[in-house]
Backbone as ProteinMPNN parsed JSONL, in Angstrom:
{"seq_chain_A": "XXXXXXXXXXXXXXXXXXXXXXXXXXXXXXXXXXXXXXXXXXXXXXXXXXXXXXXXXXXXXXXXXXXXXXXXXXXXXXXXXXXXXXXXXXXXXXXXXXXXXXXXXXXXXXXXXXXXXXXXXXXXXXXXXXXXXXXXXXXXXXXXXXXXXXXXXXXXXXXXXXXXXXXX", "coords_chain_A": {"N_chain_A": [[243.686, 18.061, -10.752], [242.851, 18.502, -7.36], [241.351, 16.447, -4.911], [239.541, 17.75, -3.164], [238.81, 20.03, -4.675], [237.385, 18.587, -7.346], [235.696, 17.356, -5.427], [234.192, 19.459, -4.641], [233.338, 20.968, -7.037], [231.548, 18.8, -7.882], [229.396, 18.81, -5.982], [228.61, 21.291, -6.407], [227.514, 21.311, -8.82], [225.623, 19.281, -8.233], [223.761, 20.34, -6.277], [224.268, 23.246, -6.134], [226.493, 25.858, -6.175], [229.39, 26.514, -4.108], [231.66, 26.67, -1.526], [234.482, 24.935, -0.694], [235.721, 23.877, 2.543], [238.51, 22.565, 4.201], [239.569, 22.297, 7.063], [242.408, 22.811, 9.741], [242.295, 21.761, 12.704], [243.264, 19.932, 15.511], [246.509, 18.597, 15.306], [245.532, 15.891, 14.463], [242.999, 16.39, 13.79], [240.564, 17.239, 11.406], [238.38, 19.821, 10.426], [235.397, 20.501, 8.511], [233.864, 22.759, 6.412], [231.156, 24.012, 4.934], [230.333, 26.081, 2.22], [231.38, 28.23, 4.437], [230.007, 27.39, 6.892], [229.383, 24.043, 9.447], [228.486, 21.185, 8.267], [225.902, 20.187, 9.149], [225.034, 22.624, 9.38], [223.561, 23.157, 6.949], [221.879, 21.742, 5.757], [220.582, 18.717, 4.79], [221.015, 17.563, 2.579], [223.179, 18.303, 1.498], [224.936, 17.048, 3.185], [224.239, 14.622, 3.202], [224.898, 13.555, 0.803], [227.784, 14.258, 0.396], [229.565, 12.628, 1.357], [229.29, 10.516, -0.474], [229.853, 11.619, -2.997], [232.733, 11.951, -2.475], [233.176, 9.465, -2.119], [232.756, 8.23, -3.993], [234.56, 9.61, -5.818], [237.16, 8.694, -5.044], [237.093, 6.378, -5.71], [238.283, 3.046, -7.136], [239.184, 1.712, -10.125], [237.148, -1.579, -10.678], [236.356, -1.989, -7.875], [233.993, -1.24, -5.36], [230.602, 0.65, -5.423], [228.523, 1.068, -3.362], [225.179, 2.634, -2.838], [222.36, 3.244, -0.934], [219.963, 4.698, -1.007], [220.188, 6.911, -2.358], [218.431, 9.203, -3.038], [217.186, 10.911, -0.453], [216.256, 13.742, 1.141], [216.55, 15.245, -1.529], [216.258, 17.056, -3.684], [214.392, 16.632, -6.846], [215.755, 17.39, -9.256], [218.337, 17.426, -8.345], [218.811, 14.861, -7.492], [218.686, 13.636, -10.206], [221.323, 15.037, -10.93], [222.81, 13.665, -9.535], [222.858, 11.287, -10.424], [223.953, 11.511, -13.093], [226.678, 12.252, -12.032], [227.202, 9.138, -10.802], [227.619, 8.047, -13.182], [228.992, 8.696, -14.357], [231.427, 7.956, -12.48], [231.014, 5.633, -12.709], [231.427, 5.141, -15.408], [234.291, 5.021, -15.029], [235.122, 2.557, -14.304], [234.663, 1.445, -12.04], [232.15, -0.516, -9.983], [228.627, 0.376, -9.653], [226.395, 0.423, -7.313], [223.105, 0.965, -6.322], [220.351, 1.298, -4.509], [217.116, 2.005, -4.201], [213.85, 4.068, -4.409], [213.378, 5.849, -5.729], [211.551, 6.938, -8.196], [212.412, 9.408, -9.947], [215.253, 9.252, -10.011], [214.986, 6.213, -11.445], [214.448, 6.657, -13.974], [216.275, 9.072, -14.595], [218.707, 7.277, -14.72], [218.23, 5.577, -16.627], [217.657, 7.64, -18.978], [219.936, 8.415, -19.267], [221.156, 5.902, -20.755], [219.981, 6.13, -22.892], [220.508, 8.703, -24.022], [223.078, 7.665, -24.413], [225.385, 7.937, -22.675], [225.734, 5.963, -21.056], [226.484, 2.64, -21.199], [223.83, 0.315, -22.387], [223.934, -2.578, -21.475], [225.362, -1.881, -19.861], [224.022, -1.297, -17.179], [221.48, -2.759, -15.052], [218.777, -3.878, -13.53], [216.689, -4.593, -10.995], [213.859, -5.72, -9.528], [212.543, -5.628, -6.15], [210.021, -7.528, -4.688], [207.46, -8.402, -2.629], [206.545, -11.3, -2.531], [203.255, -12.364, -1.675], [201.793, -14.565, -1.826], [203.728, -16.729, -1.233], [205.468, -15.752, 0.484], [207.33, -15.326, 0.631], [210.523, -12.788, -1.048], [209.969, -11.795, -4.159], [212.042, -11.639, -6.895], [212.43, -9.133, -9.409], [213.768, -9.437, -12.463], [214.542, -6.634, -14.647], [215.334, -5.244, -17.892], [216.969, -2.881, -19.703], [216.639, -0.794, -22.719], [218.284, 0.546, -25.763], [216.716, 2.941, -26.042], [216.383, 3.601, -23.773], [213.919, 2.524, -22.713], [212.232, -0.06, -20.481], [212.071, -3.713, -20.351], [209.538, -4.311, -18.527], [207.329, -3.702, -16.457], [206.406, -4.326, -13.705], [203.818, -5.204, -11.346], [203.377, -2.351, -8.86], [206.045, -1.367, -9.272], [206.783, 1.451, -9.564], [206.836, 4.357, -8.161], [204.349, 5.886, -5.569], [203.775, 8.29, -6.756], [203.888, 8.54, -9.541], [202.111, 6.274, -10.122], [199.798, 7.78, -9.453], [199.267, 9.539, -11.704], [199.209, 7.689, -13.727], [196.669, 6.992, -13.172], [195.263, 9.593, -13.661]], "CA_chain_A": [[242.72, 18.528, -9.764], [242.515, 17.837, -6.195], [239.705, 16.088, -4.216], [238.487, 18.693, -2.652], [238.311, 20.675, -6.002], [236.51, 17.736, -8.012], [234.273, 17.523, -4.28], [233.506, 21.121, -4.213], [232.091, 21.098, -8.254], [230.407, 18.143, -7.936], [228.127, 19.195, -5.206], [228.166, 22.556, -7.256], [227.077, 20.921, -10.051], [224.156, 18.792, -8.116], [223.054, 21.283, -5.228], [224.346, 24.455, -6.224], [228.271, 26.513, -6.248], [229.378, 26.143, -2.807], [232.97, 26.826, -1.147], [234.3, 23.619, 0.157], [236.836, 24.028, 2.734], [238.854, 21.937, 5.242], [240.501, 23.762, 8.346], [243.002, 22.075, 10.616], [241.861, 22.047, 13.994], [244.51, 19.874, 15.667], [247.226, 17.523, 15.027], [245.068, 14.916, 13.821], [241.671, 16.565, 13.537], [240.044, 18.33, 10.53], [237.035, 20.426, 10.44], [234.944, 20.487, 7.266], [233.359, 23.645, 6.207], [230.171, 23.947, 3.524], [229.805, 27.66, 2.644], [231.791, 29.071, 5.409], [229.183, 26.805, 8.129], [229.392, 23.154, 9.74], [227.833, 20.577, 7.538], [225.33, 20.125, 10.686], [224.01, 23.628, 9.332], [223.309, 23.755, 5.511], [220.876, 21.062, 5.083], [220.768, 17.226, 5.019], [220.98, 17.024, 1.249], [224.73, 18.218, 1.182], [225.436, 16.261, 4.185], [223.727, 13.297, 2.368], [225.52, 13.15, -0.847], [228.969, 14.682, 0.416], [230.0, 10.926, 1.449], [228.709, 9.635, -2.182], [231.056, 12.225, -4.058], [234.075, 11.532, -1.864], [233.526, 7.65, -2.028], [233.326, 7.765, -5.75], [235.928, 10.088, -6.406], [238.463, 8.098, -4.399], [237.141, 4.642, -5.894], [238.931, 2.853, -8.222], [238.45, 0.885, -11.376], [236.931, -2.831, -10.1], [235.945, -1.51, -6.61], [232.302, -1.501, -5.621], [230.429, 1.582, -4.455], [227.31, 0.867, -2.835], [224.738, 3.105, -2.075], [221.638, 3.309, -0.291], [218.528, 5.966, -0.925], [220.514, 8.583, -2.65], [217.516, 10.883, -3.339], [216.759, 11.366, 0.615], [216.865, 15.124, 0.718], [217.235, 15.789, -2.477], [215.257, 17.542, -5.223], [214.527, 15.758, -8.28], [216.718, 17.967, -9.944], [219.626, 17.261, -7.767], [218.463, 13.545, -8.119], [219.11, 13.49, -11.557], [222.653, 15.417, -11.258], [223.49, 12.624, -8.793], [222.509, 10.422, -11.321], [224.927, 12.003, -13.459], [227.88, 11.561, -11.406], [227.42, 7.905, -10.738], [227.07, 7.219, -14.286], [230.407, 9.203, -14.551], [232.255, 7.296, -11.719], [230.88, 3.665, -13.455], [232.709, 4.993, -16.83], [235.476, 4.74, -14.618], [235.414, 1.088, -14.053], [233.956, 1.201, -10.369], [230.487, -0.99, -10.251], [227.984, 1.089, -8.7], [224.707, -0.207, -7.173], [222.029, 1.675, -5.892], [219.156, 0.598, -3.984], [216.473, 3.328, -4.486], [212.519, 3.725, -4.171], [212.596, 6.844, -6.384], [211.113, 7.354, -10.134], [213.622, 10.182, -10.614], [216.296, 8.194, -9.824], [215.211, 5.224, -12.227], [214.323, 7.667, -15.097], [218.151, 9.627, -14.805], [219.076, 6.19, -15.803], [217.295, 5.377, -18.369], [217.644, 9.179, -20.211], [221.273, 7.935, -19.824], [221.255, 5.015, -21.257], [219.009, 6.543, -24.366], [221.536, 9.389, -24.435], [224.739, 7.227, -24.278], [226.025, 8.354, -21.603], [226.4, 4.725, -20.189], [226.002, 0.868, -22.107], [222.046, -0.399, -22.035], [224.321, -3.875, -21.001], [226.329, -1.965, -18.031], [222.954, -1.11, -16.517], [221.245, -4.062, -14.425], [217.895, -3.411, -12.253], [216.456, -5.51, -10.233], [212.878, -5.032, -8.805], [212.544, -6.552, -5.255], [208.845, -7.173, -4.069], [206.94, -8.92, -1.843], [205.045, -12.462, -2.779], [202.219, -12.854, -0.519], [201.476, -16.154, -1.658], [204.806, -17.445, -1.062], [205.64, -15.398, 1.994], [208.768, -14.675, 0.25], [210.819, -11.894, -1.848], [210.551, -12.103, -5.687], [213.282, -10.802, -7.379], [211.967, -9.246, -11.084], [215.964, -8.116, -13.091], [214.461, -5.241, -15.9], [216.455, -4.837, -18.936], [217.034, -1.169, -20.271], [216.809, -1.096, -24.35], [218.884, 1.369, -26.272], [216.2, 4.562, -25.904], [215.656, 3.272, -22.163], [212.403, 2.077, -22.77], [211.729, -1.144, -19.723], [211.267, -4.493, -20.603], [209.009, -4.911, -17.852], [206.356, -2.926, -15.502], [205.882, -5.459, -12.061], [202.798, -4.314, -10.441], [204.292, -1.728, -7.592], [207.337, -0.693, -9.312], [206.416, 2.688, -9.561], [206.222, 5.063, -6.63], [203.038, 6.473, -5.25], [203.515, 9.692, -7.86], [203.499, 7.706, -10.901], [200.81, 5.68, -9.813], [198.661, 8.486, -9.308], [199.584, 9.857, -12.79], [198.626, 6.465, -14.411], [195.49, 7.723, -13.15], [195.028, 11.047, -14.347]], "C_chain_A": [[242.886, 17.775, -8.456], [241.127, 17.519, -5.957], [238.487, 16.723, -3.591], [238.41, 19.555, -3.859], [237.213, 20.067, -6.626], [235.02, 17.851, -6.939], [233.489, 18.006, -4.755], [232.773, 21.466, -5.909], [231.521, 20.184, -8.696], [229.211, 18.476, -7.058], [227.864, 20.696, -5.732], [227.162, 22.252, -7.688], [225.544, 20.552, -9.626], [223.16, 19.348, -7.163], [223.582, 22.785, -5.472], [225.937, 24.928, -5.612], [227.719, 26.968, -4.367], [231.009, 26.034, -2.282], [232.985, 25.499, -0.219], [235.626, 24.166, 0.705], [237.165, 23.113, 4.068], [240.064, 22.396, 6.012], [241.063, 22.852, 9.486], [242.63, 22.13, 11.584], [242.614, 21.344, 14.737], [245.079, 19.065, 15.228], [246.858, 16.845, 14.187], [243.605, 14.862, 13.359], [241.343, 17.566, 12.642], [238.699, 18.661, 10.863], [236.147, 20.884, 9.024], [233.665, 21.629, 7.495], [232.452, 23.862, 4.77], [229.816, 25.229, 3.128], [230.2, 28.593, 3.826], [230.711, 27.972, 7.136], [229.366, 24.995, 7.998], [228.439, 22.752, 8.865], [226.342, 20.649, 8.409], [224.215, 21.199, 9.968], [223.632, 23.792, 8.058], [222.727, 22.871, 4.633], [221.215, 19.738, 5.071], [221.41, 16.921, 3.514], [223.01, 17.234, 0.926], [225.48, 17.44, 1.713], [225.424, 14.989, 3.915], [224.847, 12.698, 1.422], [227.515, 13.386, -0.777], [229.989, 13.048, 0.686], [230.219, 10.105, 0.25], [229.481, 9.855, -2.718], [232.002, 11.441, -3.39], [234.518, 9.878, -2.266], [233.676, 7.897, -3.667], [234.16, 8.499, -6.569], [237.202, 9.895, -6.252], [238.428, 6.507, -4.944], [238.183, 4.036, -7.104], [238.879, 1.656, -8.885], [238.566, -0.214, -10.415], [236.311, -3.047, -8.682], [234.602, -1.608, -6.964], [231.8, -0.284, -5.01], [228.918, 1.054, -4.022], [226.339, 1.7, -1.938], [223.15, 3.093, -1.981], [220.525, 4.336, -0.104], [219.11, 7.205, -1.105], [219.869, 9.821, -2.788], [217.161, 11.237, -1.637], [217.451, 12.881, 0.459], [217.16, 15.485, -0.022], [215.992, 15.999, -3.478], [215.582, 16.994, -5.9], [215.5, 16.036, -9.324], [218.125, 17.393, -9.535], [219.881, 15.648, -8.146], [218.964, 13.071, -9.319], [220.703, 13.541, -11.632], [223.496, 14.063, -10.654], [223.921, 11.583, -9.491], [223.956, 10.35, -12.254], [226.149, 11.817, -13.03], [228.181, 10.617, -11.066], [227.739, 7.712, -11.73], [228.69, 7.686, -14.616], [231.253, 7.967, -13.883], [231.591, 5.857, -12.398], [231.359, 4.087, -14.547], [233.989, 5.088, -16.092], [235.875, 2.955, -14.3], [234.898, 0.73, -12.648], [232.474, 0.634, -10.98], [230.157, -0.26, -8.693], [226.676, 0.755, -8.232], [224.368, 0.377, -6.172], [220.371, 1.266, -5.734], [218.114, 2.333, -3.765], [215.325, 2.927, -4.991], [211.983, 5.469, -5.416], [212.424, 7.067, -8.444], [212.286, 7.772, -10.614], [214.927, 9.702, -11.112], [216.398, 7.35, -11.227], [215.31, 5.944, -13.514], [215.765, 8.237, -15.399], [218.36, 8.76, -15.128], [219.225, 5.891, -16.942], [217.694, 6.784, -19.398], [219.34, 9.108, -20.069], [221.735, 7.201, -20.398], [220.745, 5.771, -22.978], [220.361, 7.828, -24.568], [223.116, 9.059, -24.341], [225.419, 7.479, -23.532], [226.652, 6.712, -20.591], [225.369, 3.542, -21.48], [224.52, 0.498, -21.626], [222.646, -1.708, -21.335], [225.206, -3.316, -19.8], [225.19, -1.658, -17.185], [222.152, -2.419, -16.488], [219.984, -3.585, -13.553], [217.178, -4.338, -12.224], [215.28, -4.661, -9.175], [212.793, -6.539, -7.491], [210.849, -6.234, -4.475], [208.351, -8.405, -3.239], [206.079, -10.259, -2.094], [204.29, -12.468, -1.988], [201.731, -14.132, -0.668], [202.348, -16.955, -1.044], [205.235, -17.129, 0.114], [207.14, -14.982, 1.782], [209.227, -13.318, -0.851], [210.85, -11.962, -3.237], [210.916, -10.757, -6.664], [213.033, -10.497, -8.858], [213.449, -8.608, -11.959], [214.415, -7.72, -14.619], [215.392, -4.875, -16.612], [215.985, -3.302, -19.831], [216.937, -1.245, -21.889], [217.415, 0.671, -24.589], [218.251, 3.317, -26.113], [215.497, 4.334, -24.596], [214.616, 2.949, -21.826], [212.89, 0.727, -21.447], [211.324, -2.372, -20.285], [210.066, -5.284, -19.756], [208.554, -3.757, -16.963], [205.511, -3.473, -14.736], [205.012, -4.286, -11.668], [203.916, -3.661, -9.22], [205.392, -1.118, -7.937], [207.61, 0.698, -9.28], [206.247, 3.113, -7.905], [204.538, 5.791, -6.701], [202.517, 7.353, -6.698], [203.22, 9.469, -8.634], [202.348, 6.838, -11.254], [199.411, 6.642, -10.356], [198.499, 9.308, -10.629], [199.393, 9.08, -13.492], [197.155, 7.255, -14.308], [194.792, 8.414, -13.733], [195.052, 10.651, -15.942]], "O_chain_A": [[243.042, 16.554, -8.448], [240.103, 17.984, -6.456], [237.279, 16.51, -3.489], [237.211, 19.835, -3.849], [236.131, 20.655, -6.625], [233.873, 18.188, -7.237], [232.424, 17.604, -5.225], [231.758, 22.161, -5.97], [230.919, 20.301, -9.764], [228.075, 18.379, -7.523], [226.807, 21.224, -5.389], [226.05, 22.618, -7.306], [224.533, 21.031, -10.137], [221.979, 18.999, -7.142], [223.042, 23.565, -4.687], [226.439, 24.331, -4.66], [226.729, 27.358, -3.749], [231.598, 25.094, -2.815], [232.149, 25.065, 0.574], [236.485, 24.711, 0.012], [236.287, 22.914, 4.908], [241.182, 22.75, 5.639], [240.271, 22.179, 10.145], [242.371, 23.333, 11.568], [243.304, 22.272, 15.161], [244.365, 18.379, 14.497], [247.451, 16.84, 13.108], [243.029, 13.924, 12.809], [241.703, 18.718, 12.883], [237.955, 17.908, 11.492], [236.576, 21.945, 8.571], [232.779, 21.553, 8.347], [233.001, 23.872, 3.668], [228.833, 25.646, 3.741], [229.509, 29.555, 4.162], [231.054, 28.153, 8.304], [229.474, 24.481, 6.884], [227.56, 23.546, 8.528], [225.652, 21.554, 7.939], [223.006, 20.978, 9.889], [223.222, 24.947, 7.942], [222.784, 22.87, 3.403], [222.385, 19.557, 5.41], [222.271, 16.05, 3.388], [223.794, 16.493, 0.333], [226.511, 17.017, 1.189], [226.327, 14.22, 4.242], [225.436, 11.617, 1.425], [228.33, 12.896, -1.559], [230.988, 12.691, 0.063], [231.084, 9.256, 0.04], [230.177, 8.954, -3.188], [232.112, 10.256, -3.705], [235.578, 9.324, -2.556], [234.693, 7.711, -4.335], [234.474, 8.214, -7.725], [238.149, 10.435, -6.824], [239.291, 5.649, -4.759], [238.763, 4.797, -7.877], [238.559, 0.617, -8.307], [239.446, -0.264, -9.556], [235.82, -4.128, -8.358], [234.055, -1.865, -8.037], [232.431, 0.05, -4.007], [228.327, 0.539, -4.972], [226.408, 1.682, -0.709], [222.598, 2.914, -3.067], [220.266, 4.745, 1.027], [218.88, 8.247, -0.491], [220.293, 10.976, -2.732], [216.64, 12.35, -1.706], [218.531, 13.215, -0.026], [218.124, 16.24, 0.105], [215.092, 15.251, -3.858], [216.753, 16.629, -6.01], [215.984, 15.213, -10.1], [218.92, 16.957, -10.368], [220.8, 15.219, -8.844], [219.678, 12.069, -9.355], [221.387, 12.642, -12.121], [224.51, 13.563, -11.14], [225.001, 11.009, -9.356], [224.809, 9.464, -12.194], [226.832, 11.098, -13.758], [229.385, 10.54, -10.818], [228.572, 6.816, -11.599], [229.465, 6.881, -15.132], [231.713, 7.083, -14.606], [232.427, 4.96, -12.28], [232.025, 3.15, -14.986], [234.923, 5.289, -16.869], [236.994, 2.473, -14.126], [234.794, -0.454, -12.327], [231.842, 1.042, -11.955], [230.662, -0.199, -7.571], [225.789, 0.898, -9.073], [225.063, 0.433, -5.157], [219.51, 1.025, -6.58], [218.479, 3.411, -3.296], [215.22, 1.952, -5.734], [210.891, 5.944, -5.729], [213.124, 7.265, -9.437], [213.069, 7.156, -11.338], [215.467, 9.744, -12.217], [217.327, 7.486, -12.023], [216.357, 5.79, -14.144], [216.363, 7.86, -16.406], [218.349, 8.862, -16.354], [220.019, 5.925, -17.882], [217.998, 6.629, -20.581], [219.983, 9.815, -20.844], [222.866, 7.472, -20.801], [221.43, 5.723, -24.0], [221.165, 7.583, -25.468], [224.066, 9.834, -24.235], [226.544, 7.085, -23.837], [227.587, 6.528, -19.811], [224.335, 3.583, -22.148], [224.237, 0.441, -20.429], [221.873, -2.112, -20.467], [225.69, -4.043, -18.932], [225.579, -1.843, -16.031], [222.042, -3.132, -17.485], [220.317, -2.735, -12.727], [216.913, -4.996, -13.23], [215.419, -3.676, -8.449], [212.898, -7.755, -7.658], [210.496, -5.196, -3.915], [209.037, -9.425, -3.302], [204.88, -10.203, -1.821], [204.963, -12.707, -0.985], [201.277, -14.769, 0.282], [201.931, -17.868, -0.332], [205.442, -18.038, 0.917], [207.904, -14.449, 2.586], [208.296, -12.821, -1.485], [211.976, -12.244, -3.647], [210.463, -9.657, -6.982], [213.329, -11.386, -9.656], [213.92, -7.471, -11.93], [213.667, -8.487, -15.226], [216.316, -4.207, -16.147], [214.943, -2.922, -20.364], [217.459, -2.321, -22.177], [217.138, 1.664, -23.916], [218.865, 4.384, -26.085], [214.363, 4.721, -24.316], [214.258, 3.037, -20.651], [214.104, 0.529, -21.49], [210.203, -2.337, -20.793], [209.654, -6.413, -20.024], [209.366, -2.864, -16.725], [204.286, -3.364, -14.787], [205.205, -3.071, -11.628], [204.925, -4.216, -8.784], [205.889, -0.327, -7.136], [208.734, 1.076, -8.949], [205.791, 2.542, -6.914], [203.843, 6.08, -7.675], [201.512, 7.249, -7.4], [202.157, 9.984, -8.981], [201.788, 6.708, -12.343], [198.498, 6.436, -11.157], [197.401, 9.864, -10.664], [199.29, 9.677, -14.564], [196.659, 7.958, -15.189], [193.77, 8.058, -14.319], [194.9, 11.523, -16.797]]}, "name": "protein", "num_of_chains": 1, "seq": "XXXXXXXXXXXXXXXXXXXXXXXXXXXXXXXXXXXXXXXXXXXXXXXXXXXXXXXXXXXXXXXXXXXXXXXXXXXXXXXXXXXXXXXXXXXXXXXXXXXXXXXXXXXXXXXXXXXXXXXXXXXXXXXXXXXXXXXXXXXXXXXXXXXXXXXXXXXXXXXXXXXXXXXX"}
């Protein structure tokens, strides 16, 4: 398979079947096409994640990918698939770390870990919050257990949603 093949059915896979195409424009300049239209026009979420695939389909075993609020623009659903394809590219030997404020997110994890899909010991999370006594950051690491259960629930770790669902 080529790269732009693997690309073009991973963002299938996590936003929906989608023609990926790249069109010479001159010498030394390509033009990247999402559906026949400029990335520019077919939503943030493809535009988002199209970087993510690429980087981790070009990484290679021992490399680091590092990313940064993968669910922006993205349905929970998609969230998940994303999920999915990291967990893929770390059975490749790439370490992948992901800094991320969303449930969905942590959950795809976890229902990977419980469904084998990745080692309860290659998964590592790390809650970063705020002391107010101290005036400094304290750092809580959360260990995953075999059916992804948490050994630990730091006040705050949860987003708003979950919160409010404690509630209820």
């Amino acid at each position: 398979r080529t790269l732009i093949t693997q690309t073009e059915a991973w963002l299938g896979k996590i936003l929906g079947p989608l023609k990926l195409e790249v069109l010479p424009l001159t010498r030394n300049t390509l033009e990247l096409r999402l559906g026949g239209y400029k990335p520019i026009n077919v939503g943030f979420g493809y535009s988002n994640i199209l970087p993510i695939i690429v980087s981790g389909l070009i990484a290679k075993p021992e490399e680091k990918l590092i990313i940064e609020n993968p669910e922006i623009h993205l349905h929970p659903k998609a969230q998940t698939a994303l999920i999915q394809f990291l967990v893929a590219v770390a059975k490749t030997g790439v370490q992948v770390f992901v800094e991320s404020h969303s449930d969905h997110v942590l959950i795809s994890i976890r229902v990977a870990v419980k469904e084998g899909q990745i080692d309860k010991n290659e998964v590592a999370i790390f809650f970063h919050d705020l002391d107010d006594r101290e005036k400094a950051i304290k750092v809580t690491p959360i260990k995953v257990d075999c059916q992804g259960e948490l050994s630990e629930y730091p006040t705050h770790f949860f987003d708003e949603y979950s919160n409010q669902l404690f509630k209820l």
